[in-house]
Structure formats: structure tokens, C-alpha cells
N, CA, C and O of each residue as an XYZ file, in Angstrom:
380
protein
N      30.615    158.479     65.399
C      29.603    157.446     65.325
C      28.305    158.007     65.892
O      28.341    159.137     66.379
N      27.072    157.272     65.874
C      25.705    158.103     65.729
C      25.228    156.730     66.294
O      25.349    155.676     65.669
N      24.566    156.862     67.778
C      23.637    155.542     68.221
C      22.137    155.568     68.107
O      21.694    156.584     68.642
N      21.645    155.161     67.836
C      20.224    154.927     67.737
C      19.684    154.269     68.517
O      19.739    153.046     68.393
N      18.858    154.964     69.770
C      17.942    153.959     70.606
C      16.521    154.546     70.712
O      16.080    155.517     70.098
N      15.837    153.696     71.692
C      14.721    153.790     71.551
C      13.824    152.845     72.349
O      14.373    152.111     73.170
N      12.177    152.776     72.152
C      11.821    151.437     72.285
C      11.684    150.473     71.006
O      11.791    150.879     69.848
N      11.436    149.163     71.368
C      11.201    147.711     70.473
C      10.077    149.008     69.340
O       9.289    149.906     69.636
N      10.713    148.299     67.714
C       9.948    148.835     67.087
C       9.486    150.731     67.000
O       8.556    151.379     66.519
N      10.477    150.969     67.603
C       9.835    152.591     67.252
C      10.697    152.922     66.138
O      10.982    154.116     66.233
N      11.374    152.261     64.868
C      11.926    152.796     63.654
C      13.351    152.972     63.668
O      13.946    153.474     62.715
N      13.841    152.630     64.572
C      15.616    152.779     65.031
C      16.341    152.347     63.674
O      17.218    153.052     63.176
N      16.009    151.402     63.232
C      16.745    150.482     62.021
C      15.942    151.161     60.824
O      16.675    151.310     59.846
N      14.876    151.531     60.664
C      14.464    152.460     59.581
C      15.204    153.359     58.717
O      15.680    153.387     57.582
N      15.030    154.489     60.337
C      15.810    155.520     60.437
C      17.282    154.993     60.164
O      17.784    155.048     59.042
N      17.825    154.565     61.087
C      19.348    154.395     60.970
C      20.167    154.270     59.280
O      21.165    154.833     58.828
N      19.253    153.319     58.711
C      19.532    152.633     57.643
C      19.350    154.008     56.557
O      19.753    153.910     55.398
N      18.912    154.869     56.900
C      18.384    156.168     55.950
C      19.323    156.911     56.207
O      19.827    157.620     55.336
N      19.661    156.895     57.223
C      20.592    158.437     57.674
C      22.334    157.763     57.470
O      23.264    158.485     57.113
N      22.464    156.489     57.737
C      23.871    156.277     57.418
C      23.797    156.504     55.736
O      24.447    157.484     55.371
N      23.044    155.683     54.550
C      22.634    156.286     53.213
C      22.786    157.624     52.748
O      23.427    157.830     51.718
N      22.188    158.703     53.490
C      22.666    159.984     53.781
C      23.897    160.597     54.016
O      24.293    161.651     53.518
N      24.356    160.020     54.644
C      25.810    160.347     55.715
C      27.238    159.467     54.861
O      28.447    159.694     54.818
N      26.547    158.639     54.396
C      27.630    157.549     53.409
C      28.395    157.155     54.148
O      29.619    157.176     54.026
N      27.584    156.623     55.268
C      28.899    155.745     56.743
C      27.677    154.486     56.509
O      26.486    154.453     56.201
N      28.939    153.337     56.918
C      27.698    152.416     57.098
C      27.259    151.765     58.487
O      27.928    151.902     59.512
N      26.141    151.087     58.425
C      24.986    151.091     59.132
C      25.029    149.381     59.837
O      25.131    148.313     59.234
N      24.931    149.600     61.047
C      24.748    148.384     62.106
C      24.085    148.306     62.463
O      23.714    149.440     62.765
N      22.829    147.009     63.037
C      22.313    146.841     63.573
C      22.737    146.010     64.771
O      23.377    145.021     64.412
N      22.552    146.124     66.291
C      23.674    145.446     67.107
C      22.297    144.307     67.104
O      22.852    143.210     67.171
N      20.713    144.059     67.057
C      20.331    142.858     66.893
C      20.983    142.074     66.100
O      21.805    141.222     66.441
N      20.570    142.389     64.816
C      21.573    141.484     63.426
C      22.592    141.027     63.211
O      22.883    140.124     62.427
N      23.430    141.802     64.112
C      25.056    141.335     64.185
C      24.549    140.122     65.273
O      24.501    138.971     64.840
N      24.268    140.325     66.331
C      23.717    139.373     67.429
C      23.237    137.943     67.054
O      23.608    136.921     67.631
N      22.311    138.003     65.949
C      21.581    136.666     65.461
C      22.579    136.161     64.172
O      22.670    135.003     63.763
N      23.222    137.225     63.705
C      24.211    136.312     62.589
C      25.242    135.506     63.652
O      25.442    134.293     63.586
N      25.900    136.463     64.708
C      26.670    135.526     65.499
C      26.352    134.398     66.222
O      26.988    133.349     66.317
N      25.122    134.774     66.809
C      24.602    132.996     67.499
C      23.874    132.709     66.583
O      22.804    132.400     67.106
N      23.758    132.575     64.980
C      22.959    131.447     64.229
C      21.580    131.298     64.370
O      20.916    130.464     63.755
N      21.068    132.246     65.320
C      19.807    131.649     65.478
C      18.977    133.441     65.890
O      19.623    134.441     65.575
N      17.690    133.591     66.522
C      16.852    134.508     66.516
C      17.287    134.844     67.899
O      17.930    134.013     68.541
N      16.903    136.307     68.534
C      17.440    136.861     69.816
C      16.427    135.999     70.655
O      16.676    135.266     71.613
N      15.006    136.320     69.945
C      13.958    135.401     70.721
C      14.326    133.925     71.147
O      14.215    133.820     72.369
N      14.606    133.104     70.725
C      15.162    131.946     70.844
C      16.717    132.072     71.822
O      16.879    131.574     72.936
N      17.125    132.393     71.509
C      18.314    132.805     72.381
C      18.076    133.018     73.839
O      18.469    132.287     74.748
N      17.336    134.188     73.947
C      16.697    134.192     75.041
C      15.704    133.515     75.900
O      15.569    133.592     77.121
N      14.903    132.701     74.852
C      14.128    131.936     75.823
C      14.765    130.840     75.881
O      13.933    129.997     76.216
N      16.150    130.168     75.697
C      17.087    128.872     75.592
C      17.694    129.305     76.742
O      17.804    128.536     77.697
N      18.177    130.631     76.790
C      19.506    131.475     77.741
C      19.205    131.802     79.236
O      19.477    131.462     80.387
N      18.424    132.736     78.444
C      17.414    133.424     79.416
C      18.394    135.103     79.126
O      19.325    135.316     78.349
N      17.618    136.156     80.223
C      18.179    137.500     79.793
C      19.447    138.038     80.213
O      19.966    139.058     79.759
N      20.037    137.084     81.355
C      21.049    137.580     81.764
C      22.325    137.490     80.986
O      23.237    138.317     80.998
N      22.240    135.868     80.004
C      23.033    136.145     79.154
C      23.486    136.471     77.619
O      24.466    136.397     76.877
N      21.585    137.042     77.645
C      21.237    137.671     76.090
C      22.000    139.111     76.471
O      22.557    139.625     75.500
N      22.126    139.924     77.872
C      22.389    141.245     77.838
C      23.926    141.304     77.926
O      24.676    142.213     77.572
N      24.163    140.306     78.394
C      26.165    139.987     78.417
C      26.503    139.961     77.061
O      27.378    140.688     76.590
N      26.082    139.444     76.643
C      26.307    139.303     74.560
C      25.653    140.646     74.000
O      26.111    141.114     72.958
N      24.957    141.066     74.431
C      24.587    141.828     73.645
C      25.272    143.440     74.252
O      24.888    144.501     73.760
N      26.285    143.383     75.339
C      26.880    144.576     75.717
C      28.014    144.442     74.979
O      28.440    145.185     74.095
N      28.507    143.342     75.452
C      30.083    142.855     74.133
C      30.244    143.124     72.727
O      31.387    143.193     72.275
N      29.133    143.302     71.893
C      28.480    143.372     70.674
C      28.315    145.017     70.900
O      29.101    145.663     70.207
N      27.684    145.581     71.505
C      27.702    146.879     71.333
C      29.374    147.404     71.969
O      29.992    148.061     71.131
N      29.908    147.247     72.924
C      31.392    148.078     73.332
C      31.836    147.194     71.668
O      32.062    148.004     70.769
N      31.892    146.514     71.480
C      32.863    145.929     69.849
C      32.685    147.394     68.972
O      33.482    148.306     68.753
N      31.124    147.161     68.540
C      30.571    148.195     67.697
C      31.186    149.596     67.811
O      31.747    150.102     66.840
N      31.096    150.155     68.857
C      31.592    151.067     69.440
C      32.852    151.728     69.058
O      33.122    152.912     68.859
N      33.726    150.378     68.996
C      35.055    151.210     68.950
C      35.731    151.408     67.934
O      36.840    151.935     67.852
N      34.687    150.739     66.650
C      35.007    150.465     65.561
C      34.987    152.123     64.212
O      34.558    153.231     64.535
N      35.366    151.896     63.293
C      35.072    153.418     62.544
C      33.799    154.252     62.487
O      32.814    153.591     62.815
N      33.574    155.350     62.207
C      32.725    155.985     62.055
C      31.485    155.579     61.277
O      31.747    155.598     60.074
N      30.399    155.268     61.487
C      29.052    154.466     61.635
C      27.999    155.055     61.981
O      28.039    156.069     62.679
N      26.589    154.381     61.441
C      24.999    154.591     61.877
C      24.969    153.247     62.456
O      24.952    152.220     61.777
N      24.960    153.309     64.288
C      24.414    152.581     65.139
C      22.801    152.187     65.815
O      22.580    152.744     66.890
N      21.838    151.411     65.351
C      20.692    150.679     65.721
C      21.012    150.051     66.968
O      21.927    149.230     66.918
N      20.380    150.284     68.245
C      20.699    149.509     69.278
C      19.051    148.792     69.853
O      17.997    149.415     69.974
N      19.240    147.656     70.065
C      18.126    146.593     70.746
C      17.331    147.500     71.743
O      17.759    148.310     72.565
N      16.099    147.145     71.448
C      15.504    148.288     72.413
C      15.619    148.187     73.683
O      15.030    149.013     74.380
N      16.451    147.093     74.324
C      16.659    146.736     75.445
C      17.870    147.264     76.149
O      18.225    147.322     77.326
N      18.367    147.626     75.007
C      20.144    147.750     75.226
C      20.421    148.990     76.507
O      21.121    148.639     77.457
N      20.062    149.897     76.497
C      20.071    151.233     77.312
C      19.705    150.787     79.380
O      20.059    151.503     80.317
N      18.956    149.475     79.487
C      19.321    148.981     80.592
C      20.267    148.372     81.029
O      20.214    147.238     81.504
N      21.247    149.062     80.917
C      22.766    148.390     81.139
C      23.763    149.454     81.469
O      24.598    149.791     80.629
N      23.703    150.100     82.881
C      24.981    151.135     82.660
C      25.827    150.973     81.700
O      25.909    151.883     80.875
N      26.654    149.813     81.555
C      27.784    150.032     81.080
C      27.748    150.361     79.103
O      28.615    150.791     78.342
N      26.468    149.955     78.901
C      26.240    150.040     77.225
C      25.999    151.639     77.498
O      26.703    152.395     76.829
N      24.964    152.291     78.525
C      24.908    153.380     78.256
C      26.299    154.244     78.493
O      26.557    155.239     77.816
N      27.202    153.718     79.586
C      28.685    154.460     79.232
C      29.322    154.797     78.201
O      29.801    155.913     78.000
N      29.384    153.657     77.322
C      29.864    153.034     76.124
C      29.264    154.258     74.563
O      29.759    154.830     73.591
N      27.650    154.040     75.383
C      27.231    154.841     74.274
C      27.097    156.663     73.930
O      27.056    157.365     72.919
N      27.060    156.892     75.513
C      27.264    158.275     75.680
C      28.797    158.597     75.330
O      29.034    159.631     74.705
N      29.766    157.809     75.683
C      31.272    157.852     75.815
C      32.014    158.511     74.316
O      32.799    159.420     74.049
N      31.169    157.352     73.484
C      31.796    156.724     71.936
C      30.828    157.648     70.873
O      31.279    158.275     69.915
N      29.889    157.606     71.131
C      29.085    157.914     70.273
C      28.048    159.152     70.395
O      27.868    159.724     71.470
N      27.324    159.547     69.099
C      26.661    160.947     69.780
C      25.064    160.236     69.592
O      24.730    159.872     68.464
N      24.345    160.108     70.478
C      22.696    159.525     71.092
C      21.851    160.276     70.618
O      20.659    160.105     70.874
């Protein structure tokens, strides 16, 4: 598996979406999975939630991702403040 981070907007999902196309693995975004599962926008989520439990959902969502088959991983530009996502992601995947 192949993670993609970064900051907000620097092309993560661009890229990702090109290189799994390339690679003929397919392609996650752990936002998108995030807003299809709560129904609604991360923004909204978070300002309803607040961040402590946008980053709890959104670590669960990435260790899921993670353990799943071989993949092009997009991660929230937020995601990498979280030991345990960065365990997860150094662990599972190549960064």
C-alpha cells in the first residue's frame, strides 16, 4: 500500500488518483470515505463535534484503510498529527 500525505490541498488526491490509475490498485481517499460515512461534510462534522472527535474517526478510518489490500492511500491533511495514524502509516504502508 502507498500513503499519501501532505498539507490541506497540496494535490494528495490528484496525485493519488493518477498513480493508483498507473499502478492499477485502487484509490482511497480517507476524507471521502469519512463524509460518505457520517452523511455529511468533515467541515460540518467538525464544527457540530469539534476536533477531538473528527481525529478519533478519522484514525479508525485510516488503521481500517490500512489493513485492507494493496491500494493508493490520500490521507486528510490533518491526519499525520496523531502518533498512532503515523504508526499505522509508517507500519502498513510505504509514505
Amino acid at each position: 500500500m502507498i500513503a499519501l500525505i501532505g498539507l490541506p490541498g497540496s494535490g494528495k488526491s490528484t496525485v493519488g488518483r493518477q498513480l493508483a490509475r498507473r499502478l492499477q490498485l485502487p484509490f482511497f481517499d480517507s476524507d471521502h470515505v469519512i463524509e460518505q460515512r457520517l452523511g455529511c461534510s468533515i467541515r460540518e462534522y467538525f464544527e457540530r463535534e469539534g476536533e477531538d472527535r473528527f481525529r478519533d474517526l478519522e484514525a479508525s478510518v485510516i488503521d481500517e484503510l490500512t489493513q485492507g489490500p494493496a491500494a493508493v492511500l490520500s490521507t486528510g491533511g490533518g491526519a499525520v498529527l496523531r502518533p498512532e495514524n503515523r504508526q499505522n502509516l509508517h507500519a502498513r504502508t510505504q509514505v
